[in-house]
N, C-alpha and C positions, 0 to 999 in steps of 0.2 A: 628406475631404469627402464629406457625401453624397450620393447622385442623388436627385435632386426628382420625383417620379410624381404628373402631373399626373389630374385624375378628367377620364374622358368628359366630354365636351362634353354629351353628350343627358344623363345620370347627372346629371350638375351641373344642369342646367336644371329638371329634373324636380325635383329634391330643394329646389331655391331656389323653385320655384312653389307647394312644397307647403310650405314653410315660411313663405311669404307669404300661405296662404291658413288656415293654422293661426293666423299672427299677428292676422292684419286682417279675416280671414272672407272668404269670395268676392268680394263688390262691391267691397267698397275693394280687395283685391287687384287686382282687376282695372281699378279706376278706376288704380289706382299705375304697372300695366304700361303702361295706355291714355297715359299722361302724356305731354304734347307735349315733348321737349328743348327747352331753351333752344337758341336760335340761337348758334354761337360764331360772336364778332367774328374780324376779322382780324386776325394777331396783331402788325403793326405798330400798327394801331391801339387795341390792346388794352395795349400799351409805351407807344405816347404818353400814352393816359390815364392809366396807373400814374404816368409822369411826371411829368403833371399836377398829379397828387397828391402827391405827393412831396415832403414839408419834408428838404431836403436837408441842414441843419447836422445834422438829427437824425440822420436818414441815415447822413452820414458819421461822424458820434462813436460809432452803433451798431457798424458796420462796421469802424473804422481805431483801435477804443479799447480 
């Protein structure tokens, strides 16, 4: 097996900002970094809602068939 060599952290940053600003041009590049996160829920209740959703005959014939 082989060893994984991971790139610098600053090297990688560098090189993805400039590849973002090559793509989108400066403003939108920078509008994309600027971007608020979404808020993640909490993940119990992030399980109920899946839940929620959840047609379970389908569910389980995907799963147990």
């Amino acid at each position: 097996m082989r060893a994984i060599k991971y790139m610098d952290e600053e090297k990688m940053v560098k090189k993805a900002v400039k590849a973002l600003i090559g793509e989108l041009g400066p403003i939108e590049a920078n509008r994309f970094i600027s971007m608020p996160r979404k808020k993640r829920i909490e993940s119990i209740k992030r399980h109920r809602e899946w839940q929620r959703s959840l047609d379970k005959e389908k569910f389980f014939n995907k799963v147990f068939s």
